[in-house]
VMD Tcl script that draws the C-alpha trace (Angstrom):
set ca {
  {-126.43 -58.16 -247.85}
  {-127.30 -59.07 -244.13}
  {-125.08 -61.09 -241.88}
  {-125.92 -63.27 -239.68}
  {-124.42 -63.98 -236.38}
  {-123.20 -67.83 -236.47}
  {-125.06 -70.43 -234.53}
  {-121.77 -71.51 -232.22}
  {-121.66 -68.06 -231.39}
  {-125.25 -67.39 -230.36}
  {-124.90 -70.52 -228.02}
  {-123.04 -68.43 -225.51}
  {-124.30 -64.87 -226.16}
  {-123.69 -62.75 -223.33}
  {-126.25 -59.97 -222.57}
  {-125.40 -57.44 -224.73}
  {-125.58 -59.59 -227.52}
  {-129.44 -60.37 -226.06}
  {-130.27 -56.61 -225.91}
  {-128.80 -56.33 -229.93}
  {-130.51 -59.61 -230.64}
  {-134.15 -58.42 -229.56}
  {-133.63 -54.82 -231.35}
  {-133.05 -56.63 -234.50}
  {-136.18 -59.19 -233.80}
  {-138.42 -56.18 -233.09}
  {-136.95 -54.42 -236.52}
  {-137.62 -57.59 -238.48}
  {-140.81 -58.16 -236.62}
  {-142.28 -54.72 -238.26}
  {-141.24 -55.26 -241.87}
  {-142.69 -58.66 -242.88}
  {-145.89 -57.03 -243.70}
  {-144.70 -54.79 -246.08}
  {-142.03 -54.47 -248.54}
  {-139.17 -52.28 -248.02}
  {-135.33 -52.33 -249.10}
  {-132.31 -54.68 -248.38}
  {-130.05 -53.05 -245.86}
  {-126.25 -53.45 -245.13}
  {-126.08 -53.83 -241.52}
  {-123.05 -54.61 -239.53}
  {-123.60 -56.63 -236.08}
  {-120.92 -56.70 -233.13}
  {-118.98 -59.67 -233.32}
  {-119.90 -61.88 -230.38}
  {-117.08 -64.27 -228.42}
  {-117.72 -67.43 -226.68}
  {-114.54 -68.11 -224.96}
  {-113.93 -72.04 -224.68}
  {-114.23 -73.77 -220.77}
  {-113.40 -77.01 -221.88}
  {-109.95 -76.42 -222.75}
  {-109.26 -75.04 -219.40}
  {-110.71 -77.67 -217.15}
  {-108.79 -80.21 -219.17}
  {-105.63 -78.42 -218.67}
  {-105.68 -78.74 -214.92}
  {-106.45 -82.74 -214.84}
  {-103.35 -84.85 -214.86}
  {-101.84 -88.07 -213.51}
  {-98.95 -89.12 -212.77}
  {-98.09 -92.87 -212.63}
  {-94.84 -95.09 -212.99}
  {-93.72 -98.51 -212.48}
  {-91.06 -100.05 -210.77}
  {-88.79 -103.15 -211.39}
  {-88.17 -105.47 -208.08}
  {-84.96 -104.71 -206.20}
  {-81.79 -105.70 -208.14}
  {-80.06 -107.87 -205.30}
  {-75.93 -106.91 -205.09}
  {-73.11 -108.08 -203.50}
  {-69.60 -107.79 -202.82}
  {-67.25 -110.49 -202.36}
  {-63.34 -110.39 -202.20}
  {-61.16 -112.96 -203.62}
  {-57.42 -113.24 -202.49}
  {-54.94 -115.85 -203.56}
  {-52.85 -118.76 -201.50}
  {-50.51 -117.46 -199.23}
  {-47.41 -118.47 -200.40}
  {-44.42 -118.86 -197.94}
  {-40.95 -119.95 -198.89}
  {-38.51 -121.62 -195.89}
  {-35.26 -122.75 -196.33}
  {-33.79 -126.16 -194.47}
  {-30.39 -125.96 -193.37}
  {-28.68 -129.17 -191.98}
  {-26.39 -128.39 -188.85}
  {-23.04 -127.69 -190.19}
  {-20.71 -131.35 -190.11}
  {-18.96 -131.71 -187.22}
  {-15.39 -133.82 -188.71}
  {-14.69 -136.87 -187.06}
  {-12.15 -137.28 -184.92}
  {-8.55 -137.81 -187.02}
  {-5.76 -139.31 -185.37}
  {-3.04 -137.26 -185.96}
  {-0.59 -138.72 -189.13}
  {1.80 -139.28 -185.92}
  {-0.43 -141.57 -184.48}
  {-0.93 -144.07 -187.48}
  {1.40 -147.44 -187.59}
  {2.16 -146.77 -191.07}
  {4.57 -149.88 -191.11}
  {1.95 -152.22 -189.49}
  {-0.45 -151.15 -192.14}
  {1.65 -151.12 -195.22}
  {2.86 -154.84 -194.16}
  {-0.56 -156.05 -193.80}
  {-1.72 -155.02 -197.27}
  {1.25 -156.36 -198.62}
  {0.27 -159.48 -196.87}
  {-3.14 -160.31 -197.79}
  {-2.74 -158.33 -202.04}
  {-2.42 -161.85 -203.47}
  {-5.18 -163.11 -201.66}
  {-7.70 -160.26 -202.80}
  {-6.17 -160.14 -206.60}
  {-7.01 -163.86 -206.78}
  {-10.57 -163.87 -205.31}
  {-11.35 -160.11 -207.66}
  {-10.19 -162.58 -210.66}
  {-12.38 -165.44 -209.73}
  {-15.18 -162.73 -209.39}
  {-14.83 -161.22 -212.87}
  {-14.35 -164.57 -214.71}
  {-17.59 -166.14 -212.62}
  {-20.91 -166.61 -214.36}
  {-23.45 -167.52 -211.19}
  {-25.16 -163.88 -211.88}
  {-25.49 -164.03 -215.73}
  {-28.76 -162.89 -216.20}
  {-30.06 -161.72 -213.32}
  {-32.13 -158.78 -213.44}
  {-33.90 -157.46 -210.29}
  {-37.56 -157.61 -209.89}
  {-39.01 -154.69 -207.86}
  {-42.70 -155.80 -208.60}
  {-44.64 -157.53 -205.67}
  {-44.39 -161.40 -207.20}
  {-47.57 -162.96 -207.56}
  {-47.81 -166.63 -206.83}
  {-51.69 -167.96 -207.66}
  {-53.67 -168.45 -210.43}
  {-57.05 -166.12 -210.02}
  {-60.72 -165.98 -212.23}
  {-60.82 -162.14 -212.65}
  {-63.88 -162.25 -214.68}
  {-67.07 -164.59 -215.77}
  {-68.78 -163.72 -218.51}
  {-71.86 -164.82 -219.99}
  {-75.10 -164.11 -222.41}
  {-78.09 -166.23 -221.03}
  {-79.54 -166.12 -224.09}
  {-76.99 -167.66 -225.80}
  {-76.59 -169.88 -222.75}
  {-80.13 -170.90 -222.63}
  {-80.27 -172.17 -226.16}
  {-77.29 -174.52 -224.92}
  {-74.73 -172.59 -227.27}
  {-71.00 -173.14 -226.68}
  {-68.11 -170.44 -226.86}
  {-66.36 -172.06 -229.55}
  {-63.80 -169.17 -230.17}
  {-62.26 -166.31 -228.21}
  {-60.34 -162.97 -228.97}
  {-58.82 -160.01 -227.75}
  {-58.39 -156.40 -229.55}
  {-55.74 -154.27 -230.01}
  {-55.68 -152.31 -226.59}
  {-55.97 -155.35 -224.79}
  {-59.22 -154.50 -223.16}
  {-62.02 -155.98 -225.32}
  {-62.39 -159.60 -225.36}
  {-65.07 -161.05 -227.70}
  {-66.79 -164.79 -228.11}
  {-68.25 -166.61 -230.33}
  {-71.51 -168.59 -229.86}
  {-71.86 -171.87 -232.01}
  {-71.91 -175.69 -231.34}
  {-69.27 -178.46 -231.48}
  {-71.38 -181.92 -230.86}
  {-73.97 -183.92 -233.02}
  {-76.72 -182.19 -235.03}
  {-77.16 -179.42 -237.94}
  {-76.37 -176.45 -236.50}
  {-76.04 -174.28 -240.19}
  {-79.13 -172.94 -239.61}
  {-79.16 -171.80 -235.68}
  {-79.31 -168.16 -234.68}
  {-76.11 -167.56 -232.70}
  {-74.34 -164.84 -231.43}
  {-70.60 -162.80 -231.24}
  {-70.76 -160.86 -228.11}
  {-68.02 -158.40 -226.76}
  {-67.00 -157.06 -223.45}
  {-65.02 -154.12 -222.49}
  {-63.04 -155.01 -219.31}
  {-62.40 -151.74 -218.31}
  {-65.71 -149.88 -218.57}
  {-66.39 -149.31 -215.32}
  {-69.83 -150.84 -213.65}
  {-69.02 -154.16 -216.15}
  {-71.96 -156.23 -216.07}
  {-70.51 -160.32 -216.66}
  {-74.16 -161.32 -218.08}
  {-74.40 -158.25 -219.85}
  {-71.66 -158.11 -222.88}
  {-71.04 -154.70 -224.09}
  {-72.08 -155.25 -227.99}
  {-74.23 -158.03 -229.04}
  {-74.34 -159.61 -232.72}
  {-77.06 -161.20 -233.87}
  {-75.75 -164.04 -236.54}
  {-77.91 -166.17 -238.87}
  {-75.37 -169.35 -238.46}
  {-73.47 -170.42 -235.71}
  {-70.35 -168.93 -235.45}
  {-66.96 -171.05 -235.51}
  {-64.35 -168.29 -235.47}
  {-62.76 -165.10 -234.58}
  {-59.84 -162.86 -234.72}
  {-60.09 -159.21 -233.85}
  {-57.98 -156.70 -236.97}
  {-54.43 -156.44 -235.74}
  {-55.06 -152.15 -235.67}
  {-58.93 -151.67 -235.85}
  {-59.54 -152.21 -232.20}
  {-63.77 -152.57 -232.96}
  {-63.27 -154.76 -236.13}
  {-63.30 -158.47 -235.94}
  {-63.67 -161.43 -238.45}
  {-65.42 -164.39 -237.96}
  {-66.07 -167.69 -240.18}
  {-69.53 -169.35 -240.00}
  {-70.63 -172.96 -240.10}
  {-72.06 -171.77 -243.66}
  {-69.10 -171.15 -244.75}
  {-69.59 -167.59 -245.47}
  {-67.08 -165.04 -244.10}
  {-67.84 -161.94 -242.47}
  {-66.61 -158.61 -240.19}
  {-68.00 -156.52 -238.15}
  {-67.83 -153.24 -236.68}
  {-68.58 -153.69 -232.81}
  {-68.62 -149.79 -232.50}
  {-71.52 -150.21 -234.76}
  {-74.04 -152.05 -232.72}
  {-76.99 -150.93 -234.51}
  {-75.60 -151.94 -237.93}
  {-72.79 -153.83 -237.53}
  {-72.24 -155.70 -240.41}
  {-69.00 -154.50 -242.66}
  {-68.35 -157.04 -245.48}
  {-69.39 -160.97 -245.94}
  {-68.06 -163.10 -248.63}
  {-71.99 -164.18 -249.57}
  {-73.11 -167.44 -250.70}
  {-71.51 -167.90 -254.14}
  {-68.81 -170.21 -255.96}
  {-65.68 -168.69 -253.89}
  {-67.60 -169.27 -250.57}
  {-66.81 -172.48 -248.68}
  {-68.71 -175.30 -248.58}
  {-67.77 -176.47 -245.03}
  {-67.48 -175.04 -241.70}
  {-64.76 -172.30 -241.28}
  {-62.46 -173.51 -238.32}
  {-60.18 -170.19 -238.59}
  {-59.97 -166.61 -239.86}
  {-56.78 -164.60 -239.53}
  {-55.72 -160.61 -240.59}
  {-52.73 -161.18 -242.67}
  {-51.16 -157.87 -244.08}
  {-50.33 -157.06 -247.54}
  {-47.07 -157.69 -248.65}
  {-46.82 -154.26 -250.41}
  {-49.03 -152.20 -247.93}
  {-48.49 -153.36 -244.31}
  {-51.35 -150.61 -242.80}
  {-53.97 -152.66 -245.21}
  {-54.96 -156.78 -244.16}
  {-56.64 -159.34 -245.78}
  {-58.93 -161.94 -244.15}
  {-57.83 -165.65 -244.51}
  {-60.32 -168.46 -243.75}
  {-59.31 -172.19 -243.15}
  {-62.33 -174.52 -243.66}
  {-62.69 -178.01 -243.63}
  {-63.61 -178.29 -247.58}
  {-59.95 -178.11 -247.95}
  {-59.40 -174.78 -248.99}
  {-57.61 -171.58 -247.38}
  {-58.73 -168.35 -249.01}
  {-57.78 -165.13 -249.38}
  {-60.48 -162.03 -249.23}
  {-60.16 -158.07 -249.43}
  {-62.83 -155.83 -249.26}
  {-63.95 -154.23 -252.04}
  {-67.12 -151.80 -252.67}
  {-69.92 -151.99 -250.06}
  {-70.13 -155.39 -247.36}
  {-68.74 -157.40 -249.73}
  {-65.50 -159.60 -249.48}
  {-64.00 -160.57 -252.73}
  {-61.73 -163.49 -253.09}
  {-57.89 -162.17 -254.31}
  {-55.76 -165.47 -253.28}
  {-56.36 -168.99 -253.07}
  {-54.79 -172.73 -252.07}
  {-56.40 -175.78 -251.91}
  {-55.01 -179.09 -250.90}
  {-55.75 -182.18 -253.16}
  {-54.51 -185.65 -251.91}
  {-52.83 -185.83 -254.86}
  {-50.49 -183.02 -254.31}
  {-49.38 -183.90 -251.04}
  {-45.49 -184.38 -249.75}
  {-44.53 -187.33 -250.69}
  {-43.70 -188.49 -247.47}
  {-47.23 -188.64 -245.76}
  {-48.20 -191.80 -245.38}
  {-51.86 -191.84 -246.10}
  {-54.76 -194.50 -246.58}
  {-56.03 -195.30 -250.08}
  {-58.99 -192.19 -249.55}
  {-62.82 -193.15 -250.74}
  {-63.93 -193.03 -254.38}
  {-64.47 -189.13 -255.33}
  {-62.70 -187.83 -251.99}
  {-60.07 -185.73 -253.10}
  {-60.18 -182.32 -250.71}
  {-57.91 -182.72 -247.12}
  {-59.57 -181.02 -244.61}
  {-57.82 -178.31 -242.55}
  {-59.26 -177.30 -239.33}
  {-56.23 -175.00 -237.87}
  {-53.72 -172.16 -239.20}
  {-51.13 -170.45 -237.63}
  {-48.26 -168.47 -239.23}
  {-44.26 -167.99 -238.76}
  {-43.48 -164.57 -236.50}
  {-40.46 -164.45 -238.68}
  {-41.57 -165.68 -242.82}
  {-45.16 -163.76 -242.87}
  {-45.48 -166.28 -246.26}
  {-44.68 -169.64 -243.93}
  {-47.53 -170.92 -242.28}
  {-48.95 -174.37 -240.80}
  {-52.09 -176.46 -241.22}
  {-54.04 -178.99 -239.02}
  {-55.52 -181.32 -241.05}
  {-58.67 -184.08 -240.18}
  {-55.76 -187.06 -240.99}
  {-53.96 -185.91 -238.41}
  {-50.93 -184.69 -239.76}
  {-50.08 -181.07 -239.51}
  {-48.66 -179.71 -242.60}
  {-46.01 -176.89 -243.81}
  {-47.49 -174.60 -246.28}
  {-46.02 -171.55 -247.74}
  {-48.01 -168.41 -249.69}
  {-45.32 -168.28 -252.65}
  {-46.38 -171.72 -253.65}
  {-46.95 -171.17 -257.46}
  {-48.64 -175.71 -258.62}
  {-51.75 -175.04 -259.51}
  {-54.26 -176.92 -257.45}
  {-56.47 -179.98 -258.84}
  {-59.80 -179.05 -257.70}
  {-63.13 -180.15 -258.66}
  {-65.06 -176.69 -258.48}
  {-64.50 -173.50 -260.47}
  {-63.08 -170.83 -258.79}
  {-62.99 -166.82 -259.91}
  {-59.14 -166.80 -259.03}
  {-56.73 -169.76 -259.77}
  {-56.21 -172.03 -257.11}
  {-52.63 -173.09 -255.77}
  {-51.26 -176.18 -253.89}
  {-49.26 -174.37 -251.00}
  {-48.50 -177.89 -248.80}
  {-44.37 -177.81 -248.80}
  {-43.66 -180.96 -245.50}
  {-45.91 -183.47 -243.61}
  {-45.26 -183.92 -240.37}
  {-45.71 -186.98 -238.05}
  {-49.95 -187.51 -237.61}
  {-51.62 -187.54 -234.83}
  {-54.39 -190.53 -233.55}
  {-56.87 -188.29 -234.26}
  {-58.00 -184.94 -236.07}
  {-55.85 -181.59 -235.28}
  {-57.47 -178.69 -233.72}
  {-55.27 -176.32 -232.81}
  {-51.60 -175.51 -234.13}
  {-49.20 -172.75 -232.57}
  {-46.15 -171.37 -234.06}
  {-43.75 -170.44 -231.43}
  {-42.99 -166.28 -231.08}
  {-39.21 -166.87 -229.98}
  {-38.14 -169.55 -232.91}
  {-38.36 -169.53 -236.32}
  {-38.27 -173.33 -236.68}
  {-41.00 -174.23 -233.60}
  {-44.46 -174.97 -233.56}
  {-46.94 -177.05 -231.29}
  {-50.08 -179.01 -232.43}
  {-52.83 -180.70 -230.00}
  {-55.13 -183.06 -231.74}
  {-58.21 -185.23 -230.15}
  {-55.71 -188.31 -229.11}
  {-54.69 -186.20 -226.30}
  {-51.32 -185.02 -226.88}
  {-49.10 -181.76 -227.75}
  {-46.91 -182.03 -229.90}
  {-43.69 -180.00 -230.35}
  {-42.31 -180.06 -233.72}
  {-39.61 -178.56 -235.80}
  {-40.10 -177.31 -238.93}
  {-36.65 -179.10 -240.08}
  {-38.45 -182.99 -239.47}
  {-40.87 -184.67 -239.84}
  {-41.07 -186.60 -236.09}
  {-41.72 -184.06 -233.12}
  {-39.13 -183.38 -230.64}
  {-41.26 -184.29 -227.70}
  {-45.07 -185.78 -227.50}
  {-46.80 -184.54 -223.72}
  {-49.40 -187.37 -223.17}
  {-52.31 -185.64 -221.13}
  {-53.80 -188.70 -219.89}
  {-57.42 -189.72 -221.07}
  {-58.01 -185.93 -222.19}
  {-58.57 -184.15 -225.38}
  {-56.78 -181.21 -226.65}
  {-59.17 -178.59 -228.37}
  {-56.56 -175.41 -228.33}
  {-52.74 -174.94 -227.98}
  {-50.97 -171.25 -227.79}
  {-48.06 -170.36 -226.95}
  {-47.33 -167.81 -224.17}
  {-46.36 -164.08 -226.02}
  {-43.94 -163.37 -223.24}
  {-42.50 -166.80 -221.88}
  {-40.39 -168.45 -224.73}
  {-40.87 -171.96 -222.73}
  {-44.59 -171.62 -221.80}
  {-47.81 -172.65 -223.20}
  {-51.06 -173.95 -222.42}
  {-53.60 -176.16 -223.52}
  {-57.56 -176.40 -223.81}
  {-58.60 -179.66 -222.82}
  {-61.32 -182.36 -221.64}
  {-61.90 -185.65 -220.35}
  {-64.47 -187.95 -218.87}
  {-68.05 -188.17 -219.77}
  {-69.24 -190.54 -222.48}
  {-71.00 -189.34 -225.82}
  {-70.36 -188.02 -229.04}
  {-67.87 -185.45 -230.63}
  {-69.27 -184.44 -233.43}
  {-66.69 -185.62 -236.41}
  {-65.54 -183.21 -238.91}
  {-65.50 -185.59 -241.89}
  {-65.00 -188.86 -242.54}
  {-61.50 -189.88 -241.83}
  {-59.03 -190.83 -244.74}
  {-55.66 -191.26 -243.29}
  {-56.09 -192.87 -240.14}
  {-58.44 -194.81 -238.34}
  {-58.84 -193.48 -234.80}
  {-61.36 -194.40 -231.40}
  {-64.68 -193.04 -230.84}
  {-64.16 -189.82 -229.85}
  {-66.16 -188.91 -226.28}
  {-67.51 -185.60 -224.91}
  {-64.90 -184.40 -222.51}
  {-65.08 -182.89 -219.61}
  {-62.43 -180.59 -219.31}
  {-59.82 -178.02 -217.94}
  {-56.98 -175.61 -218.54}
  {-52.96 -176.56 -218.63}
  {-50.59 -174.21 -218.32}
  {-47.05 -175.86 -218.93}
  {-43.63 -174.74 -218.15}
  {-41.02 -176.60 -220.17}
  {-38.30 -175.24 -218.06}
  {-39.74 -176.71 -214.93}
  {-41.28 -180.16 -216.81}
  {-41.67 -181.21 -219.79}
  {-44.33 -184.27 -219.04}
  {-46.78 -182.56 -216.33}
  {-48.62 -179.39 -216.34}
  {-47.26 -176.46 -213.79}
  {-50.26 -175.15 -212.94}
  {-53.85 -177.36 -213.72}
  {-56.74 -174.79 -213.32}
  {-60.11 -176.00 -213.46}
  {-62.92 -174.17 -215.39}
  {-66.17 -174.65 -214.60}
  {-68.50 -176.56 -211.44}
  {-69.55 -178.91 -213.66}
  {-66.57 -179.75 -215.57}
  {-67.75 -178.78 -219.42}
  {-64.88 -179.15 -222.00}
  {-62.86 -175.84 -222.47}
  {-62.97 -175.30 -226.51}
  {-60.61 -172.93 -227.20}
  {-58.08 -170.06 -225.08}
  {-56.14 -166.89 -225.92}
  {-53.52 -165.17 -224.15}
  {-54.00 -161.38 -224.33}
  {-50.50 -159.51 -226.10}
  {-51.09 -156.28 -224.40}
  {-52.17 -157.48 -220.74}
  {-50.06 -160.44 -220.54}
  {-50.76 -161.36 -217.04}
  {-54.53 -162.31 -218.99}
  {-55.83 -165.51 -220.55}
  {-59.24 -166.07 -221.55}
  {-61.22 -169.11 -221.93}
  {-64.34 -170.70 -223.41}
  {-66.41 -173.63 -222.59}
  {-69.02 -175.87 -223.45}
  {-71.19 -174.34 -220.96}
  {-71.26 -170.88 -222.86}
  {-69.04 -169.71 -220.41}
  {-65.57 -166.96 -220.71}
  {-63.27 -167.02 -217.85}
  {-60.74 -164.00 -217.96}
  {-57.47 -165.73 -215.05}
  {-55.10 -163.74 -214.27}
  {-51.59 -165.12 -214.23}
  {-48.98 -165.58 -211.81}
  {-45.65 -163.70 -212.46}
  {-43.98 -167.01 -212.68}
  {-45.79 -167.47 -216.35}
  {-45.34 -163.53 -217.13}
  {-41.75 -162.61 -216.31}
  {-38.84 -164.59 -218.59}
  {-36.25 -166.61 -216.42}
  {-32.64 -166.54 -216.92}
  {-31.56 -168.21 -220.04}
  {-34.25 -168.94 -221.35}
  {-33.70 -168.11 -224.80}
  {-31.00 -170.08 -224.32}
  {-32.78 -173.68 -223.23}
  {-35.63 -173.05 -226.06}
  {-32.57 -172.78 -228.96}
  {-31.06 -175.82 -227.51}
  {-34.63 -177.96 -227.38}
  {-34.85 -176.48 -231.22}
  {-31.39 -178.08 -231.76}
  {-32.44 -181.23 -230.36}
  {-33.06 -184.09 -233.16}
  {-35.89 -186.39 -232.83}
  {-34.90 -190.44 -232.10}
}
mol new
graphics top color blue
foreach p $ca { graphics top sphere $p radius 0.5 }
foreach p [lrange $ca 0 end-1] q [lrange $ca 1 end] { graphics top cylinder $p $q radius 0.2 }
display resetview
């Protein structure tokens, strides 16, 4: 068998592989013609050595990259020098001493013997005098003016001719709140009004610009703030519903509301209050004076809603015996209350205002069962205890004193304060506040003998009447013009300390709160939509000497 050189191979045959390569052609050549025998034959073996690998061994690059320049630095840190010195006073030089030979010890010792009866009687006089009883030093700058720290206002509100018809202050003493509604002629159940809050201490405070802003669907008679919950506060409606609110909500307020159903009052609430629990101090309930005749208790229970737990109601019927009343029209049987307030030291003793005039003593452990006309989910109770002396007119505002168990005031629309005890029925002294009408008493929470009152005078027009009278007839009531008293019963007891005058354009001032916390604070709301926060003089702030003393003996006093 022949072999053949490969075709790889004869691609680079070098010339002896030619010369061997033509021999074997010529051989070939000669024997196609004729036959002749196969042959071994063995050929040279022919090498092409490869070019290719050695050019590519001797081509290379060589490349790299480079990051940009790290940037360092060196910086030394040392600490404060610290350097201690010590002061040294010069050393005391001794005074002069006579010598002991020197002194007229028998001059001296006959003087003192002289004048010891003198200075043992004047020492005794001392000790046994009382001019300094009391006296406490006062290292605080004294203030002597009465200044408008703040006015606050929401045009809005203002624009629809809204008044403030209720103010309160939280907790911390730095949030005061309003209430938007109206107090004159016309059906206001249905008008969009607001509660609007602003934080006094937020710095960059905007006075047209409250802090939260509530939207309500009724006009808004009432507030109280929670005595802990510094962002909850109550308020009562002119629908009679009840609700609270979560300021630090402001895109959903809303907490609880009593609804619209059988429990719910049927008139305008003129008051809500937090009252605790008697077993649970830390939890409150809301009660809500209206002028349907009813004060109700409600507790939250399940999701926004307010569920009645306690109830009173006062009947005509089931007054004292002592209250002097007119024969009331056929089928009138409720007594209106428009105020509440509550004893600092019986949390079960509390006392009405009432549309006749009269304030009443109530208590919470009252167990008669009322005589109402409508149903109620809870029994009803009669909780009227005393009737005091009426008024001329209706009662707006009562104030039970914080220094004295037995001492509460009441201003009412014939223009005077009254200051009762709780122990008879005729008050100890009337203030006559000539020509004016009283909208809001409160007693000052630091000053045993200080209060002031919400007032207005002037203008004629219309009031816009609770109810129909039933006790006592009084005058046509007119749209005051009005101001802020702030009385001092140790100075006077018949003329206002200080008179401080709201507004430009003399609108009544509807209702006032002192602030507990910041006591040098008082706000104030108007008919003009308007809250003034004043700032006190330290003469209303800072308790004089005895004090206590002159309110006990006023208490003690008995009416002629």
């Amino acid at each position: 068998m022949a072999t053949g050189a490969r075709p790889w191979q004869l691609c680079s045959a070098g010339s002896a592989g030619a010369v061997a390569l033509a021999t074997s052609g010529a051989a070939s050549a000669e024997g196609l013609g004729r036959p002749g025998q196969l042959q071994d034959e063995t050929l040279g073996v022919v090498s092409v050595p490869s070019q290719w690998r050695g050019v590519q061994g001797t081509r290379g690059e060589t490349k790299s990259c480079q990051t940009a320049s790290i940037a360092t630095a060196e910086a030394g840190a040392q600490t404060r020098k610290h350097a201690d010195a010590e002061v040294q006073t010069e050393a005391p030089v001794p005074a002069g001493i006579l010598p002991v030979s020197q002194h007229d010890s028998p001059g001296l010792a006959a003087f003192l013997r002289r004048v010891e009866a003198m200075v043992i009687r004047e020492l005794n006089k001392n000790w046994q005098s009382h001019a300094f009883d009391g006296f406490e030093v006062n290292w605080t700058e004294q203030q002597q003016t009465v200044t408008c720290l703040h006015t606050l206002g929401y045009p809005p509100a203002q624009g629809q001719g809204l008044h403030v018809t209720s103010v309160s202050w939280n907790t911390t003493g730095s949030v005061v709140a309003c209430a938007y509604g109206r107090l004159d002629d016309g059906d206001w159940s249905t008008l969009r009004s607001f509660v609007c809050a602003w934080n006094l201490d937020r710095r960059g405070l905007n006075p047209r610009q409250p802090s939260v802003v509530v939207e309500v669907p009724s006009a808004v008679m009432s507030l109280a703030f929670h005595p802990t919950q510094p962002s909850h506060i109550a308020g009562g409606l002119y629908s009679g519903e009840v609700l609270v609110w979560d300021m630090s909500r402001p895109e959903d307020p809303l907490l609880w509301r009593t609804g619209l159903t059988d429990d719910t009052h049927t008139d305008p609430v003129y008051q809500v209050v937090w009252l605790p629990e008697r077993r649970h101090s830390h939890r409150f309930h809301v009660l809500s004076v209206a002028t349907d005749g009813k004060v109700l208790l409600w507790q939250a229970v399940g999701a926004a809603q307010l569920q009645l737990t306690q109830g009173f109601a006062l009947a005509v019927q089931q007054l004292p015996r002592n209250t002097k009343l007119r024969k009331p029209h056929r089928g009138e049987t409720e007594v209106g209350a428009t105020a509440v307030s509550f004893s600092s030291f019986d949390p079960s003793l509390f006392v009405l205002g009432t549309e006749g005039g009269f304030p009443l003593k109530c208590s919470l452990a009252a167990e008669e069962a009322a005589l109402t006309r409508r149903p109620a989910s809870v029994p009803l109770r009669a909780p009227a205890q005393f009737t005091f002396s009426p008024h001329g007119g209706p009662v707006y505002s009562v104030s039970c004193s914080p220094f004295h168990r037995n001492l509460f005031l009441s201003a009412g629309t014939d223009g005077h304060v009254h200051l009762y005890s709780m122990l008879q029925a005729q008050p100890l002294t009337s203030l006559q506040l000539s020509h004016k009408y009283l909208f809001a008493v409160r007693w000052s929470p630091v000053r045993p003998l200080v209060f002031a009152a919400a007032s207005g005078e002037g203008a004629q027009g219309t009031l816009k009447r609770l109810r129909p009278p039933l006790w006592a007839s009084y005058p046509p009531i007119s749209l005051p013009e009005g101001d802020v008293q702030l009385f001092d019963l140790q100075k006077s007891s018949q003329k206002p300390t200080v008179l401080i005058k709201q507004t430009q354009d003399e609108s009544p001032v509807y209702c006032l709160e002192f602030n507990r916390q910041q006591t040098q604070l008082l706000a104030t709301g108007d008919a003009s939509g308007t809250v003034k926060v004043w700032q006190l003089s330290t003469e209303f702030t800072e308790q004089g000497p005895r004090e206590t003393e002159d309110l006990d003996q006023l208490a003690a006093e008995v009416a002629i």
